[in-house]
C-alpha positions as CSV (number, residue, x, y, z in Angstrom):
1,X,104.9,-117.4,179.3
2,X,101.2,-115.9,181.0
3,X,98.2,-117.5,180.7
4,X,95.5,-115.8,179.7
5,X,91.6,-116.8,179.1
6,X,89.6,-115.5,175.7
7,X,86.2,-116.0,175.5
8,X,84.5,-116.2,172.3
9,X,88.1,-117.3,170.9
10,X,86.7,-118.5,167.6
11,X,85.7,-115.5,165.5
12,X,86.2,-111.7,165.1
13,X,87.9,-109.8,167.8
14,X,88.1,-112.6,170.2
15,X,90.3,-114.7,167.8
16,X,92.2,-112.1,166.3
17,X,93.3,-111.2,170.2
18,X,93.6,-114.8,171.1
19,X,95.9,-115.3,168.0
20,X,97.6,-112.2,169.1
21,X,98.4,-113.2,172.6
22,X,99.8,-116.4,171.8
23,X,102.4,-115.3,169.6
24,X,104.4,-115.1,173.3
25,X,101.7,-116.1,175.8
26,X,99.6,-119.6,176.5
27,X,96.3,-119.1,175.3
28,X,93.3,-120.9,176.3
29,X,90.3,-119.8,174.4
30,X,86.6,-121.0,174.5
31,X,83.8,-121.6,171.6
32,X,80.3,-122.0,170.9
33,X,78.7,-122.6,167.8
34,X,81.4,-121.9,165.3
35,X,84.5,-124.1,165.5
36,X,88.0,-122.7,165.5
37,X,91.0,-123.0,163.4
38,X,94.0,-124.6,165.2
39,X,96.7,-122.1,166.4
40,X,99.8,-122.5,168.2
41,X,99.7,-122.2,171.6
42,X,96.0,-121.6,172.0
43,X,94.3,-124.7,173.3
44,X,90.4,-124.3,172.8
45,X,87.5,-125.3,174.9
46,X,83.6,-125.6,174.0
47,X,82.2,-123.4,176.3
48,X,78.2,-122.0,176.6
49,X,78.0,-119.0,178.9
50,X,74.5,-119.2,178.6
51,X,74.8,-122.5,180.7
52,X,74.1,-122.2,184.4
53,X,76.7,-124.0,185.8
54,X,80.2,-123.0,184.0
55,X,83.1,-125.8,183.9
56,X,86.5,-123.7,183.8
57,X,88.4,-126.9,185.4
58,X,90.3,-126.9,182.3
59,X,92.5,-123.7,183.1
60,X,95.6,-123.5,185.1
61,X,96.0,-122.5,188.9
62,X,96.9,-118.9,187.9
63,X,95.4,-116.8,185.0
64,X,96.6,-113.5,184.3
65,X,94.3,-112.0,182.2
66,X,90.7,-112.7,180.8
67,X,89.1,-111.4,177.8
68,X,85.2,-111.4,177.7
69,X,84.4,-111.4,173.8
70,X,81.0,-112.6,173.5
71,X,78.3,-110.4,172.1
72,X,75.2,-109.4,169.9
73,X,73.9,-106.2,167.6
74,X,70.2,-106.1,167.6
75,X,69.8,-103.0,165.7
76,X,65.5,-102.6,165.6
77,X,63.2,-99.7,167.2
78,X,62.4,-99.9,170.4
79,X,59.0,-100.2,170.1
80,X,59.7,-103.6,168.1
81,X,61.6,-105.2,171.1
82,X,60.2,-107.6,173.3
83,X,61.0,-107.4,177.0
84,X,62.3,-111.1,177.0
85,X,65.2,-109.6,174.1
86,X,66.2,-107.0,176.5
87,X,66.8,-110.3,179.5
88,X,68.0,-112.5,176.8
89,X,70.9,-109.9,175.5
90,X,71.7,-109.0,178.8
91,X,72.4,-112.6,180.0
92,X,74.4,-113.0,177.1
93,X,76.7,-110.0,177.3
94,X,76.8,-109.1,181.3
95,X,75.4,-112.0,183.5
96,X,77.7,-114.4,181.3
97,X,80.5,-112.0,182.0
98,X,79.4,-111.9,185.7
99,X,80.0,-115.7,185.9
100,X,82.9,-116.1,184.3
101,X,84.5,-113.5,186.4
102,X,83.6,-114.9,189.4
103,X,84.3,-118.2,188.5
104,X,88.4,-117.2,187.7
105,X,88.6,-115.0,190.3
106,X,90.8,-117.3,192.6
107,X,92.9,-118.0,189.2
108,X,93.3,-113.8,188.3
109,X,94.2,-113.1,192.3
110,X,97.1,-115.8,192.2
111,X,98.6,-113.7,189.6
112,X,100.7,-110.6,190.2
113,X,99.4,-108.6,188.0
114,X,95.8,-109.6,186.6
115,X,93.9,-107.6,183.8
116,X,90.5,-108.0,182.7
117,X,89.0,-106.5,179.5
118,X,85.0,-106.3,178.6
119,X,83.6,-104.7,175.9
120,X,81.1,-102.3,175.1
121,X,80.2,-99.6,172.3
122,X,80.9,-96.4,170.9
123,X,77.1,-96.1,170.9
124,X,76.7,-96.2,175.0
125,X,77.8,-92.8,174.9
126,X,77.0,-91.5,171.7
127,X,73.6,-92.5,171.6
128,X,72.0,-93.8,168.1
129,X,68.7,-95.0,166.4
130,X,67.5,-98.1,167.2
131,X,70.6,-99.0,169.3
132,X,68.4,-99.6,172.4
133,X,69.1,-103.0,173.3
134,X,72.7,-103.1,172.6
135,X,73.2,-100.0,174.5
136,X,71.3,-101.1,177.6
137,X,73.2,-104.4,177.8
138,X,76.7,-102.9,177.0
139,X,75.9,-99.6,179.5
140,X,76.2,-102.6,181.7
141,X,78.8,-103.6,181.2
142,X,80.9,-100.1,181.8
143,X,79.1,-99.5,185.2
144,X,80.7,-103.5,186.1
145,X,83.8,-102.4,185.4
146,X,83.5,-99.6,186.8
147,X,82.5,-101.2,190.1
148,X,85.4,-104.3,190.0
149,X,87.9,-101.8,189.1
150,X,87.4,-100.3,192.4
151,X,86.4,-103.4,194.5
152,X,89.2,-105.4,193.3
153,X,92.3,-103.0,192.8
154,X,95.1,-103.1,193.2
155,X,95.8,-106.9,192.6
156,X,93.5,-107.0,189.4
157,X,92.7,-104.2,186.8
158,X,89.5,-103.9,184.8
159,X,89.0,-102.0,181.8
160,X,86.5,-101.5,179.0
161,X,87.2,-101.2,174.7
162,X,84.7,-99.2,172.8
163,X,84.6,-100.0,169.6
164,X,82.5,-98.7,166.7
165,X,81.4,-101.0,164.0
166,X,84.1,-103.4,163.0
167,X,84.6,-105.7,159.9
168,X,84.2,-109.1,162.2
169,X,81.4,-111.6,161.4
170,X,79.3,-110.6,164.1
171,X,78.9,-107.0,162.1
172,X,78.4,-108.9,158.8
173,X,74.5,-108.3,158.5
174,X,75.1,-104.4,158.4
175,X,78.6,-104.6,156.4
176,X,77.5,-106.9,153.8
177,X,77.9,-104.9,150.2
178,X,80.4,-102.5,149.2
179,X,77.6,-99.6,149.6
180,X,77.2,-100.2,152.5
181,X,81.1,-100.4,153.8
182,X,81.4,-97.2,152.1
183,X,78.5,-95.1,154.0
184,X,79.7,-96.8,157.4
185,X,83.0,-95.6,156.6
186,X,82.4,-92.2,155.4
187,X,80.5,-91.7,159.3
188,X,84.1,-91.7,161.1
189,X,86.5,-89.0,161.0
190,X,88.8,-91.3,159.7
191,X,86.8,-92.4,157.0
192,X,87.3,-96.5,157.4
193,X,85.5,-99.1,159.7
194,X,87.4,-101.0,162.2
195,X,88.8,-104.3,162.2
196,X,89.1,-107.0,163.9
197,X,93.2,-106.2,165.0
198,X,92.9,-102.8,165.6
199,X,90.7,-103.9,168.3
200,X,93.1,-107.1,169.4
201,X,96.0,-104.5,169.4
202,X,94.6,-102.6,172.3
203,X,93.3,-105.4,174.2
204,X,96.4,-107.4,174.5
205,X,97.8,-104.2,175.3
206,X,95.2,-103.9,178.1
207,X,96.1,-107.0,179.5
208,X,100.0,-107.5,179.6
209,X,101.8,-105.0,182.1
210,X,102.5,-102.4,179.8
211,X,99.2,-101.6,180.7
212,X,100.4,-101.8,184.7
213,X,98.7,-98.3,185.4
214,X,95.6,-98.4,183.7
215,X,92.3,-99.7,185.4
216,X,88.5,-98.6,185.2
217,X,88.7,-96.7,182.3
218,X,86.7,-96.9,179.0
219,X,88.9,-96.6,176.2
220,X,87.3,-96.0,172.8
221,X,88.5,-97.2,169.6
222,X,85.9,-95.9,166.9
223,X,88.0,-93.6,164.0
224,X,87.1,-90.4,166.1
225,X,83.6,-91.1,165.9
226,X,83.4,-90.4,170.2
227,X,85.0,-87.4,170.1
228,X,84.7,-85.8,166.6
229,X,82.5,-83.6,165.2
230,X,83.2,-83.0,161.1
């Protein structure tokens, strides 16, 4: 069985992957503020990225893949947002990331083959109202992975899911009558929102070794919305 790290284990996609993986892997997963279920094989672990110094002394000697799930949607415009949202989302979803990666770094390069997966959103590229902050922080996050899927291939590969909106908790304030379900679902090709598996499904994908050839990409799991025009 792998090991393998999920952060932000306790809700949405991170727990649907976590759950996912550990149906054949060793799972450890972390939490903040919302406590999670007990699932076999997946040990869990209160964890603050937001800390500055980050205690992963729990984990094993060799991880082989890390999921960074942690994440926020600000929707406002961006005359409204303060200068101090823009640092505090980005610490949240990129320098967090930043200092988990380099704090497993030794653990992913005693694997063989190492995956890491960070996510971003359909709206980096596709560019929408009031999706300012979220875009900045998550634009981020595809030029890192960019970068580390250069700098540390061919031992460790680094890929990016984006998704459009998703059914997961974190999505709730913008999903939360059937109205609005419907009009969010009637803006993809496919004519449904997300959820919270079809998102796991590629992720564990991204990480195991069927995945062996696939590093620095952006994939994009949005119903069509990317690439679509109806």
């Amino acid at each position: 069985m792998k090991n393998y790290l999920i952060i932000g284990a306790s809700t949405g996609i991170g727990a649907a992957t976590a759950k996912l993986l550990a149906k054949e892997n060793n799972v450890f997963g972390t939490y903040n503020k919302t406590n999670p279920e007990p699932f076999q094989n997946i040990t869990y672990y209160s964890l603050n990225v937001l800390d500055e110094n980050i205690d992963l002394s729990f984990l094993p000697e060799m991880i082989d893949g890390i999921a960074y799930c942690p994440g926020s949607i600000n929707l406002k415009p961006f005359a409204r947002i303060k200068a101090e949202d823009f640092m505090n989302d980005y610490a949240l979803q990129v320098v967090g990331a930043v200092k988990i990666i380099q704090a497993i770094l030794p653990r992913l390069k005693a694997a063989e083959n190492a995956s890491i997966v960070l996510f971003s959103t359909v709206a980096v590229q596709g560019g929408f109202n009031f999706h300012s902050l979220v875009s900045s922080s998550k634009g981020a996050i595809e030029g890192l992975a960019k970068a580390l899927s250069a700098e540390l291939a061919p031992k460790i590969r680094v890929n990016v899911i984006a998704p459009s909106i998703t059914d997961t908790p974190l999505a709730a304030g913008l999903l939360n009558t059937a109205e609005k379900k419907e009009a969010n679902a009637q803006r993809h090709p496919l004519k449904k929102i997300g959820t919270a598996d079809d998102i796991a499904a590629i992720a564990v994908f991204l990480l195991s070794e069927n995945a062996g050839w696939i590093t620095g990409q952006v994939i994009h799991v949005d119903g069509g919305m990317s690439t679509i025009k109806m």
